[in-house]
Biopython code that builds the backbone (N, CA, C, O; Angstrom):
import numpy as np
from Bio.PDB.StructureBuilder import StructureBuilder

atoms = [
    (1, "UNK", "N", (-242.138, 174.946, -114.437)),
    (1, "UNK", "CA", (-242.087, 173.932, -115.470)),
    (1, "UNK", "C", (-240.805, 174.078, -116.261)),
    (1, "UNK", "O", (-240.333, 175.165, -116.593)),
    (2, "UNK", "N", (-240.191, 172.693, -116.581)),
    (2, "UNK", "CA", (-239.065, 172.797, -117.538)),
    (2, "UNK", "C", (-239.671, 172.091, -118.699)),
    (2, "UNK", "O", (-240.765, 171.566, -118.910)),
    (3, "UNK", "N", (-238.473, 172.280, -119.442)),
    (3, "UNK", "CA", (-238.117, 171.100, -121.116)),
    (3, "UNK", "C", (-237.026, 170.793, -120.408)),
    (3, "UNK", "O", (-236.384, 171.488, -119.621)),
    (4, "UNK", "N", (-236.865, 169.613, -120.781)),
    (4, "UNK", "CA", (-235.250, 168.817, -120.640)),
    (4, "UNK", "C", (-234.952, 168.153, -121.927)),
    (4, "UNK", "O", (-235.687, 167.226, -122.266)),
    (5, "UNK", "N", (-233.878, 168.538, -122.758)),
    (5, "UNK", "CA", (-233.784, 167.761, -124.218)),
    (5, "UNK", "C", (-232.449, 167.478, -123.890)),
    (5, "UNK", "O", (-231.667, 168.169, -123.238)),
    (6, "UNK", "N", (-232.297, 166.508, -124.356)),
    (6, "UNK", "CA", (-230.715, 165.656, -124.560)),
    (6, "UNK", "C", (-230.645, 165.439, -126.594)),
    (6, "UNK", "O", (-231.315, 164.973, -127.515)),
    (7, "UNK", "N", (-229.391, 166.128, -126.343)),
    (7, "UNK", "CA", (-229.221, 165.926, -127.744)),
    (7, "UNK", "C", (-228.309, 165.212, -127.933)),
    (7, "UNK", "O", (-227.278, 165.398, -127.287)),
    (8, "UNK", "N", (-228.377, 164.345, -128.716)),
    (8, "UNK", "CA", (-226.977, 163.200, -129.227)),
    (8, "UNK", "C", (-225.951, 163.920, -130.182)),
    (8, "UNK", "O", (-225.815, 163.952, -131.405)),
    (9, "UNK", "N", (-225.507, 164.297, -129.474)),
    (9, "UNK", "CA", (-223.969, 165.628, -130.144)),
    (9, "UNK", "C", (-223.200, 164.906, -131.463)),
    (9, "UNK", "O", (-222.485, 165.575, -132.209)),
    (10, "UNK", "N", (-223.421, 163.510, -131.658)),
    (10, "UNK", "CA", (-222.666, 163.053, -132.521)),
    (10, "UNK", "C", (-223.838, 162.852, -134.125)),
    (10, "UNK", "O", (-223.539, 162.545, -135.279)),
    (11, "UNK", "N", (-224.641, 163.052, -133.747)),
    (11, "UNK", "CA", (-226.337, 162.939, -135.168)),
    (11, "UNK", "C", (-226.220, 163.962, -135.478)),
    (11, "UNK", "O", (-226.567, 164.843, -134.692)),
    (12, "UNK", "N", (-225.758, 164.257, -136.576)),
    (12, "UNK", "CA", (-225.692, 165.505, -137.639)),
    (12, "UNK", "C", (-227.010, 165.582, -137.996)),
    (12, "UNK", "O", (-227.641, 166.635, -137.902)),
    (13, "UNK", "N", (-227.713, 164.056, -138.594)),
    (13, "UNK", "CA", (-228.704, 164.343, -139.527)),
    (13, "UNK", "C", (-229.914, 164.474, -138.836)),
    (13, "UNK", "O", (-230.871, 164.966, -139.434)),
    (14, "UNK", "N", (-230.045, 164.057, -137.492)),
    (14, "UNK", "CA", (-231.203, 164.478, -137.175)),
    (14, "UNK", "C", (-231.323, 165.317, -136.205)),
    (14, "UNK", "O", (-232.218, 165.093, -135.390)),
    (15, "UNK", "N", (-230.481, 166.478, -136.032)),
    (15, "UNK", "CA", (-229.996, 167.578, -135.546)),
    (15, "UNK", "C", (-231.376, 168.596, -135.567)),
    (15, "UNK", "O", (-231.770, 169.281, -134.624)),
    (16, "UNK", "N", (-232.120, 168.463, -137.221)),
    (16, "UNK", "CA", (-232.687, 169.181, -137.458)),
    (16, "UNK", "C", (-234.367, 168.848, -137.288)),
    (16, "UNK", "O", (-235.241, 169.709, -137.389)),
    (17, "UNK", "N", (-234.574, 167.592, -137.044)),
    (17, "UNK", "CA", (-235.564, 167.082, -136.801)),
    (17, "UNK", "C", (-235.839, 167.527, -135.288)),
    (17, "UNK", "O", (-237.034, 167.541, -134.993)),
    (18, "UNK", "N", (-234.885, 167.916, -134.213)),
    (18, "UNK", "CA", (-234.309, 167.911, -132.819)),
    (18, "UNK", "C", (-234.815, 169.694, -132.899)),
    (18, "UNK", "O", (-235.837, 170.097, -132.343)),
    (19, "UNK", "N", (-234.057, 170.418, -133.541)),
    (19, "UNK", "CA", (-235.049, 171.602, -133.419)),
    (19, "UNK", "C", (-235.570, 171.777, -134.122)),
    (19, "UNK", "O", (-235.185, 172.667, -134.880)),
    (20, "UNK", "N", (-237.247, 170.848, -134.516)),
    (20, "UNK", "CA", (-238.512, 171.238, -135.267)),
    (20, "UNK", "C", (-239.308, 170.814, -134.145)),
    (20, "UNK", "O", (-240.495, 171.074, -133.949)),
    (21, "UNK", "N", (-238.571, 170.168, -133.467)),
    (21, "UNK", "CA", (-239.387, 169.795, -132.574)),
    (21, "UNK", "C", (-239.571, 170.390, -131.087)),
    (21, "UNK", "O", (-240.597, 170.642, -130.456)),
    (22, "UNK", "N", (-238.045, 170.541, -130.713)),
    (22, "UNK", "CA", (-237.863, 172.192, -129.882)),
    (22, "UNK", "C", (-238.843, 172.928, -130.017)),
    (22, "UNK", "O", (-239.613, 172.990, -129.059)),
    (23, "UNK", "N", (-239.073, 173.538, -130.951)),
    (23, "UNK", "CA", (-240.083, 174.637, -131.046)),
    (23, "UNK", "C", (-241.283, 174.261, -130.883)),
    (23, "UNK", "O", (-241.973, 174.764, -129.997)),
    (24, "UNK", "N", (-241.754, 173.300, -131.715)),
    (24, "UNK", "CA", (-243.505, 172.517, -131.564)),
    (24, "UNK", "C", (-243.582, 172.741, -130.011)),
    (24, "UNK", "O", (-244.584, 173.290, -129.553)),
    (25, "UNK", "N", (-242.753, 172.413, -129.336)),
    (25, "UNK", "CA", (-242.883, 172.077, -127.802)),
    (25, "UNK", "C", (-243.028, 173.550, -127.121)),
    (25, "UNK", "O", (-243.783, 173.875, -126.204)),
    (26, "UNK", "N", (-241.795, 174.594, -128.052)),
    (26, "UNK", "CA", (-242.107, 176.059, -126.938)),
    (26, "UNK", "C", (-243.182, 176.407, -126.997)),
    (26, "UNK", "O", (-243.711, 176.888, -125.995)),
    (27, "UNK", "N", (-243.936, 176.271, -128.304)),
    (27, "UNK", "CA", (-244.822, 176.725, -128.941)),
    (27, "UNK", "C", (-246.362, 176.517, -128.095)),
    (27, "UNK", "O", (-247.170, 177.440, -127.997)),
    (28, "UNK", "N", (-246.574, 175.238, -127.561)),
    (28, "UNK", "CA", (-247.322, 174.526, -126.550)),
    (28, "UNK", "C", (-247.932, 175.518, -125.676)),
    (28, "UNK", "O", (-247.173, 176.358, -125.193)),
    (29, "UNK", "N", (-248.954, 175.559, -125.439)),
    (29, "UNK", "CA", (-250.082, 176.940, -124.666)),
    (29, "UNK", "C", (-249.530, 176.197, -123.202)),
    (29, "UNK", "O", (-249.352, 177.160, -122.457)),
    (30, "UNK", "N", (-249.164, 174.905, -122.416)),
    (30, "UNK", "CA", (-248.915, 174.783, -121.669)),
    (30, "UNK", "C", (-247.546, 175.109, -120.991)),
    (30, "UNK", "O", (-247.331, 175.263, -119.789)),
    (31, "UNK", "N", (-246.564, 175.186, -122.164)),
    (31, "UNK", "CA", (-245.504, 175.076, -122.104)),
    (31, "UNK", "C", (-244.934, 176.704, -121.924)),
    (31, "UNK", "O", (-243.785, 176.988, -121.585)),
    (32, "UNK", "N", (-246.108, 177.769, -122.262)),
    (32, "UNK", "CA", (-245.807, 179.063, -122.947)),
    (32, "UNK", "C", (-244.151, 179.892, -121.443)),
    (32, "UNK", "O", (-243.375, 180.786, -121.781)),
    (33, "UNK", "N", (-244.132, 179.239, -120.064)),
    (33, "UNK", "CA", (-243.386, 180.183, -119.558)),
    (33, "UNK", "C", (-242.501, 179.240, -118.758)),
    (33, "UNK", "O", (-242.376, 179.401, -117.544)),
    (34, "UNK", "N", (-241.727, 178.008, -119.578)),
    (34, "UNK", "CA", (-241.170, 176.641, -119.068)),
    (34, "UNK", "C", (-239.862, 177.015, -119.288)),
    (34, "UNK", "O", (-239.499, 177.405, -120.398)),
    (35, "UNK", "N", (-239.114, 176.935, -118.339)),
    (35, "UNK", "CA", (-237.809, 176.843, -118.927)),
    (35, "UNK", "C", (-236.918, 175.580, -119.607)),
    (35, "UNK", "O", (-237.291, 174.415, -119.743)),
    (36, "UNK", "N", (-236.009, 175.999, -119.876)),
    (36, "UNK", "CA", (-235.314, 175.353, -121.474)),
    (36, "UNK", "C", (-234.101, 174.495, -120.864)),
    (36, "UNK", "O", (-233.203, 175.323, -120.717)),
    (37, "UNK", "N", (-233.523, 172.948, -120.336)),
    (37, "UNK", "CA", (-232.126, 172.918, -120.659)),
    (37, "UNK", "C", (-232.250, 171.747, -121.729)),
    (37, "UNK", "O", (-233.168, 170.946, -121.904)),
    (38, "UNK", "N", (-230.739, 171.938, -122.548)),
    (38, "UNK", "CA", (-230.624, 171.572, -123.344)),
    (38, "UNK", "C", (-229.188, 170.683, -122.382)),
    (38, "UNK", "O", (-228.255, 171.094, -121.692)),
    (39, "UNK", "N", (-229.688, 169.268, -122.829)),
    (39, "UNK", "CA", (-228.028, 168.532, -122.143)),
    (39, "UNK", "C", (-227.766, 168.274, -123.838)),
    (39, "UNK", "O", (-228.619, 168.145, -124.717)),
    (40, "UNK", "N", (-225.648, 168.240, -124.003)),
    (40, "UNK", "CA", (-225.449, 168.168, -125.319)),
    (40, "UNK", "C", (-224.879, 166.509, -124.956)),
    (40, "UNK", "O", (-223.788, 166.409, -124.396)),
    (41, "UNK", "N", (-225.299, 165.834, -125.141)),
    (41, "UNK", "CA", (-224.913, 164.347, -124.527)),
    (41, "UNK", "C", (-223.367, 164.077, -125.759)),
    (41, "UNK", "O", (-222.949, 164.720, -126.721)),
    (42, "UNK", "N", (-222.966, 162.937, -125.138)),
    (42, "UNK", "CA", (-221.972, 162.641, -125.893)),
    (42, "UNK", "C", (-220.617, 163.016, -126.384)),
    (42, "UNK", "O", (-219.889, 162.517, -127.242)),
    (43, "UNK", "N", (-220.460, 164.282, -125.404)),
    (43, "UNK", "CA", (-219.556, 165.045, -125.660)),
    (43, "UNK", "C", (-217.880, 164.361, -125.613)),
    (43, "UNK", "O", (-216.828, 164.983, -125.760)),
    (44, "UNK", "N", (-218.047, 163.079, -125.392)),
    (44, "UNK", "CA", (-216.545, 162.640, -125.494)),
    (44, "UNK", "C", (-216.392, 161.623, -126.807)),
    (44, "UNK", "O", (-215.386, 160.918, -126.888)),
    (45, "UNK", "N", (-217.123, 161.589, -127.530)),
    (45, "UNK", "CA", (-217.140, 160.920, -128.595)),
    (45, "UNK", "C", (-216.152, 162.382, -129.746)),
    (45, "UNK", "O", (-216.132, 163.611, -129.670)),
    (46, "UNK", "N", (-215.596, 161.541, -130.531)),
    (46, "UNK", "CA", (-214.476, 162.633, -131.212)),
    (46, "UNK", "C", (-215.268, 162.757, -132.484)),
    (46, "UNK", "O", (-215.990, 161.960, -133.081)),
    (47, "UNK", "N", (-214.873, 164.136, -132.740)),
    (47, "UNK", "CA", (-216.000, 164.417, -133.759)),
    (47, "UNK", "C", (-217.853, 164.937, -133.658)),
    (47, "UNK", "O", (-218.734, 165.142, -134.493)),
    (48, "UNK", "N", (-217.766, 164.981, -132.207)),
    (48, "UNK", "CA", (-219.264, 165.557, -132.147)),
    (48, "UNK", "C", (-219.607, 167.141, -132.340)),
    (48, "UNK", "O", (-218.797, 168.061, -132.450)),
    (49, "UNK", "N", (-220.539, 167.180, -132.347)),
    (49, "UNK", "CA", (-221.079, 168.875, -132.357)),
    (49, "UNK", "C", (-220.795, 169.348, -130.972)),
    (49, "UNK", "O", (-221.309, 168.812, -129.991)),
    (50, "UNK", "N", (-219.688, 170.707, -130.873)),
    (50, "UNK", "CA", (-219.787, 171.376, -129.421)),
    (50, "UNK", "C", (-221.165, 171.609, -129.159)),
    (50, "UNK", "O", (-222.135, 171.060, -129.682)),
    (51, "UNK", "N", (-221.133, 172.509, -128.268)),
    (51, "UNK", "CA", (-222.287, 173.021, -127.442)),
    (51, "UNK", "C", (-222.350, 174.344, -128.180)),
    (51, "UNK", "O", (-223.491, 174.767, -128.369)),
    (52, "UNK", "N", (-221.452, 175.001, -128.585)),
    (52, "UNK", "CA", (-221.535, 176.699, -129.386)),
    (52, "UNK", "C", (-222.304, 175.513, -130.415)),
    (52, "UNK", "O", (-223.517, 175.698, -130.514)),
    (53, "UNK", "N", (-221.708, 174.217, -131.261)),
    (53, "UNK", "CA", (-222.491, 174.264, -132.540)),
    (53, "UNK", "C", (-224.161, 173.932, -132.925)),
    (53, "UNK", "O", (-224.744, 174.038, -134.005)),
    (54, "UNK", "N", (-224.574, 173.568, -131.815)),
    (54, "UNK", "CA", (-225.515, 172.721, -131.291)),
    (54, "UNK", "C", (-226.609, 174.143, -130.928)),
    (54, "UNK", "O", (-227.745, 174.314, -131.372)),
    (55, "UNK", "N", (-225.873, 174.993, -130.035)),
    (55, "UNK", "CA", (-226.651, 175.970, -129.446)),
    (55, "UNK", "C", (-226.791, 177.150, -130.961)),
    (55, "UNK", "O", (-227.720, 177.957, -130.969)),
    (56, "UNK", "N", (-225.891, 177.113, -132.019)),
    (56, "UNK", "CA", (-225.964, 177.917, -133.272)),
    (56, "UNK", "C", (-227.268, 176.871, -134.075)),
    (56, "UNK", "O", (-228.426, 177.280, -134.164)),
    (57, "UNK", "N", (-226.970, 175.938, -134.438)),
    (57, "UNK", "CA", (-228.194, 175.177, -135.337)),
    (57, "UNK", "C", (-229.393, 175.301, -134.778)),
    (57, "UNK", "O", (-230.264, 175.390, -135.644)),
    (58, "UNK", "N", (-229.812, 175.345, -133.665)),
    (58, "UNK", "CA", (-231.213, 175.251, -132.750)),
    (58, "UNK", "C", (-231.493, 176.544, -132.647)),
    (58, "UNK", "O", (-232.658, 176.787, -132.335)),
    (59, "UNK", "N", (-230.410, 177.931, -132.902)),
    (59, "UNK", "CA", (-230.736, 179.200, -133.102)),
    (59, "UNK", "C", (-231.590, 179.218, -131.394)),
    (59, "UNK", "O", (-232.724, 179.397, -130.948)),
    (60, "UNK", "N", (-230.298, 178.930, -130.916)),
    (60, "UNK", "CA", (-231.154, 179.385, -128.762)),
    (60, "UNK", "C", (-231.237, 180.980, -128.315)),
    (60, "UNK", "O", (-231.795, 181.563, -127.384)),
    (61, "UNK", "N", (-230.276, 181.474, -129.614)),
    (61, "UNK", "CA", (-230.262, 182.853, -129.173)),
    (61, "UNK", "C", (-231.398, 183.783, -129.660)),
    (61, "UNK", "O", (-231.491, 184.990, -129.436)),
    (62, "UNK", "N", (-232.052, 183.180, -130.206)),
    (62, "UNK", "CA", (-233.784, 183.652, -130.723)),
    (62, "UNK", "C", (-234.683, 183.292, -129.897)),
    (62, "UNK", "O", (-235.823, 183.716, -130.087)),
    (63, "UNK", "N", (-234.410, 182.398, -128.738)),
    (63, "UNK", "CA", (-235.205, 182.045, -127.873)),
    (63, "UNK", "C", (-235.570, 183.090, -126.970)),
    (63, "UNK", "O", (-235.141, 182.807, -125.852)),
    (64, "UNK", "N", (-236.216, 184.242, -126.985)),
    (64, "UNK", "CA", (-236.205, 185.478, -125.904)),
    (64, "UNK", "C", (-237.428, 185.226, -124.782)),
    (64, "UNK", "O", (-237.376, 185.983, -123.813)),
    (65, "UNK", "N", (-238.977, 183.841, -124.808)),
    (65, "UNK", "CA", (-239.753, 184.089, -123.773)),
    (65, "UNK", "C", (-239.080, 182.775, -122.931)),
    (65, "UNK", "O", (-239.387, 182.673, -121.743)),
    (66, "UNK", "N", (-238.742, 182.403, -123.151)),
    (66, "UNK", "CA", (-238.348, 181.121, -122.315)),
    (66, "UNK", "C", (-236.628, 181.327, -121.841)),
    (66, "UNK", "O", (-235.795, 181.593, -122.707)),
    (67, "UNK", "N", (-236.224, 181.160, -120.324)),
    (67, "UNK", "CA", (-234.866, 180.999, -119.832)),
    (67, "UNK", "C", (-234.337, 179.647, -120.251)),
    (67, "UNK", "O", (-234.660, 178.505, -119.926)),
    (68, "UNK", "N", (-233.301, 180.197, -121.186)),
    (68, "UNK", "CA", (-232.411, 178.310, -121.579)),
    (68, "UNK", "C", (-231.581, 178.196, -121.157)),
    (68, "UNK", "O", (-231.253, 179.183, -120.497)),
    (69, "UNK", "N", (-230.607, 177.056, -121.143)),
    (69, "UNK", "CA", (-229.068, 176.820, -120.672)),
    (69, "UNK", "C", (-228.976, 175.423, -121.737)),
    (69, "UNK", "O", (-229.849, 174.671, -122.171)),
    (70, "UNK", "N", (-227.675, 175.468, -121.898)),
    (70, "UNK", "CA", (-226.798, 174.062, -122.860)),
    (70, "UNK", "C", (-225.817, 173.746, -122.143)),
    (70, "UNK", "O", (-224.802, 174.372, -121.838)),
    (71, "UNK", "N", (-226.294, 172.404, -121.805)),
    (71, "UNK", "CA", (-224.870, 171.811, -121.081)),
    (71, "UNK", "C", (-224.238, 170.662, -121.481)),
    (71, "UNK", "O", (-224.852, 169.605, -121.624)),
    (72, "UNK", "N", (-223.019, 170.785, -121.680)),
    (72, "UNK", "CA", (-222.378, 169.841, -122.195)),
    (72, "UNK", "C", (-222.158, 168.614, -121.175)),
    (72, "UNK", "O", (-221.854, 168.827, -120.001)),
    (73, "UNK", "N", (-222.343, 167.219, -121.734)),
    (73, "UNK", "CA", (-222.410, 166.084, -120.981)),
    (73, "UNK", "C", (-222.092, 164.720, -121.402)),
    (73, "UNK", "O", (-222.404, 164.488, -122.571)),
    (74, "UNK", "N", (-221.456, 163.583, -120.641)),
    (74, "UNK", "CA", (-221.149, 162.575, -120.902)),
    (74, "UNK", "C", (-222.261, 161.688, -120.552)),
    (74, "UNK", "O", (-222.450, 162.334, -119.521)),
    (75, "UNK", "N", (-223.156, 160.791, -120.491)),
    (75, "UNK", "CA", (-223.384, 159.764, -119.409)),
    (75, "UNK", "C", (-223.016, 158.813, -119.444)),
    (75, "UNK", "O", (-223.790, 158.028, -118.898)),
    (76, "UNK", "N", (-222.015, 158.295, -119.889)),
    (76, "UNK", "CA", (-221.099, 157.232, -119.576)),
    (76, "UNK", "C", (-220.292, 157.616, -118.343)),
    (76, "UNK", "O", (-220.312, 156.766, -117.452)),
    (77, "UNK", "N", (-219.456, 158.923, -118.062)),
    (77, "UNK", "CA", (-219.090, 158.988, -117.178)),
    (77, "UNK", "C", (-219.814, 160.304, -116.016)),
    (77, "UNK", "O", (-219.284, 160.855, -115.051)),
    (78, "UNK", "N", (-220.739, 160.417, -116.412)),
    (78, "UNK", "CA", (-221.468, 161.153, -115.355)),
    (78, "UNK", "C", (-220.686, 162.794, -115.222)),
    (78, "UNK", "O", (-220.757, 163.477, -114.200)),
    (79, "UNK", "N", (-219.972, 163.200, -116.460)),
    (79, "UNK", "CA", (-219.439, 164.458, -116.373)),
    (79, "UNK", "C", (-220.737, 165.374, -117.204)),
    (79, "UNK", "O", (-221.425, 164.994, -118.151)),
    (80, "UNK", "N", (-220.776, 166.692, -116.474)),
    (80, "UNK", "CA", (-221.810, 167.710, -117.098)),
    (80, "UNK", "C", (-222.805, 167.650, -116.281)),
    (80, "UNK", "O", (-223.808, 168.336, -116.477)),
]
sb = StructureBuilder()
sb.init_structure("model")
sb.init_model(0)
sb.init_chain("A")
sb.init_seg("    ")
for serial, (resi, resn, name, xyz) in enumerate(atoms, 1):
    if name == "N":
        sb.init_residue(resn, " ", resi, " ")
    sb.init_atom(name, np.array(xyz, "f"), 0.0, 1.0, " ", f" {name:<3s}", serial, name[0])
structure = sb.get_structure()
């Protein structure tokens, strides 16, 4: 089992709504041994959140039962 979250790299403000909800989800008795990717969408828009800033606010490095990855991504042009 995975999570697949796409985060809109350029939404500051609901950045944080994005991991309250992350967690509700690890948290899930179904979910307890799912792995994690995180796509950081939008990454060619100027001015977005990297992937270090994205992967620091969501605090992924506290994530120790679940395997994650953050990948940085366009889908406009299908890069990531």
């Amino acid at each position: 089992k995975f999570v697949i979250v796409v985060v809109d790299s350029t939404d500051r403000e609901r950045i944080s709504v994005t991991k309250e909800e992350l967690y509700k989800m690890l948290a899930h008795e179904a979910l307890k041994k799912a792995g994690l990717l995180i796509f950081a969408n939008k990454q060619d828009v100027k001015e977005c959140m990297t992937v270090a800033e994205i992967s620091q606010f969501l605090k992924l490095t506290s994530i120790k039962d679940h395997q994650w990855h953050i990948q940085a991504c366009c889908a406009l042009t299908g890069e990531g």
